[in-house]
C-alpha positions in Angstrom: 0.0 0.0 0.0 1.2 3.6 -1.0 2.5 6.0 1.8 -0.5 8.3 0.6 -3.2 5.7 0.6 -2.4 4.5 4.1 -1.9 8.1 5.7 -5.4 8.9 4.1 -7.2 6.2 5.8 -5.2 6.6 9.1 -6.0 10.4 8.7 -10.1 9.6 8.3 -9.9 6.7 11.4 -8.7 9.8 13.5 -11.0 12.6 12.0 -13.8 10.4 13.2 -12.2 9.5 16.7 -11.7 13.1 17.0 -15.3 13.9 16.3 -16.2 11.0 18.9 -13.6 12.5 21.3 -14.7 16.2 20.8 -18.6 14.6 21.3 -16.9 13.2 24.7 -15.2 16.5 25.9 -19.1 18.4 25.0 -20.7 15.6 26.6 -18.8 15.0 30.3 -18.4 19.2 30.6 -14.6 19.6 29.8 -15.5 21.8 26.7 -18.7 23.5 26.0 -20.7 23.4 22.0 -20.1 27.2 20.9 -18.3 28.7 18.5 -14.9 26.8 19.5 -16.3 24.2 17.7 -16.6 25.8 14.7 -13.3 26.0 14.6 -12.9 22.7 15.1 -15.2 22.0 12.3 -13.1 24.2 9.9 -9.9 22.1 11.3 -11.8 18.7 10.1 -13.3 20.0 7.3 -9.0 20.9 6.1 -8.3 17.4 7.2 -10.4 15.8 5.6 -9.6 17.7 1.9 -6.2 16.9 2.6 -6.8 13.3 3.2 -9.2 13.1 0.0 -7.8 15.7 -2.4 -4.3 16.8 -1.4 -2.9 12.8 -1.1 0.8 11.9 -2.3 1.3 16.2 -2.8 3.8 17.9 -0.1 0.9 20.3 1.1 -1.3 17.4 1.6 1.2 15.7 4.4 2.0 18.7 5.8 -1.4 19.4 6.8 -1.6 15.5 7.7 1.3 16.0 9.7 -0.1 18.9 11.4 -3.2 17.0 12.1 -1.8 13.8 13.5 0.1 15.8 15.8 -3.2 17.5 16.7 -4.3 13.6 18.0 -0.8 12.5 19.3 -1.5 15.6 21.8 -5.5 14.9 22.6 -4.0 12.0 25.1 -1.2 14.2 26.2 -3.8 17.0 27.2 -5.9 14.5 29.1 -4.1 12.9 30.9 -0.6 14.8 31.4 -2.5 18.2 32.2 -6.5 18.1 32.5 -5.7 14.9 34.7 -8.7 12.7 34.7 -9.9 12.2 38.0 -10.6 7.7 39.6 -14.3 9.2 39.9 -14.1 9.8 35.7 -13.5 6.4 35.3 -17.2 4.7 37.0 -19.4 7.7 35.0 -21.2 6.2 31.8 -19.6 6.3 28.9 -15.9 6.7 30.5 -14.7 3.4 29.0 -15.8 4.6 25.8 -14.2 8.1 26.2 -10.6 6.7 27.2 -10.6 4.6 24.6 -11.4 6.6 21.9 -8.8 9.0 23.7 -5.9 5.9 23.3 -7.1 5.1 19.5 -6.8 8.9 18.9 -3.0 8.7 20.1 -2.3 5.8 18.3 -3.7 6.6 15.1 -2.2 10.2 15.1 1.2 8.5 15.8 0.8 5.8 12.6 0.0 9.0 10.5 3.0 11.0 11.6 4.7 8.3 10.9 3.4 7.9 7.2 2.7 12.0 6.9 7.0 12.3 7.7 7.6 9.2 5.6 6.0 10.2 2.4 7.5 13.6 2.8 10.8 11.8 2.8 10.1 10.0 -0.5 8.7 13.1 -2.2 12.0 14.2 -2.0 13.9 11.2 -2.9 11.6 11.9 -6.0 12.4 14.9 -7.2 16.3 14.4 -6.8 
């Protein structure tokens, strides 16, 4: 499988565990729905192009780069700074929510990964 194919489908499986995680953060009070999320809308929405339209072209792993560094630090907030608290773990859902949270890290790291890998190639490439 290409470097470009694979970073596109790693990129999409963390769009949507971002959109789960985001729904999480919403739902248990850590963020509130206003016009943050707009933003974070606008930040998908570039993703996802990228992903789609912008695959195996330097801008398009940048951005992918960008983004999987976005996920890698989701986990990092969490549970390095916003410390979840024993009592988050027996609220509804909580399983769910770390989980997604772990997935997030780990899918952002396989797309850096692949984003800095097909960089790499791109310019074996062209020289």
């Amino acid at each position: 499988m290409k470097h470009g194919t694979a970073l596109a489908v790693t990129s999409v499986i963390s769009i949507v565990l971002l959109i789960l995680h985001l729904s999480g953060d919403v739902i248990y009070g850590m963020d509130t729905a206003g016009p943050g999320m707009l933003f974070a809308i606008a930040v998908l929405v570039l993703l996802l192009y990228a992903a789609l339209a912008l695959r195996d072209r330097k801008s398009g792993y940048i951005i992918l780069f960008l983004g999987a560094l976005a996920a890698i630090g989701m986990p990092v907030l969490h549970m390095a700074i916003f410390t979840l608290r024993p009592t988050f773990a027996q609220r509804p859902g909580a399983f769910f929510f770390i989980a997604t949270l772990l997935a997030l890290g780990v899918s952002g790291g396989v797309a850096a990964i692949l984003a800095i890998q097909g960089l790499v190639s791109l310019r074996r490439a062209r020289s």
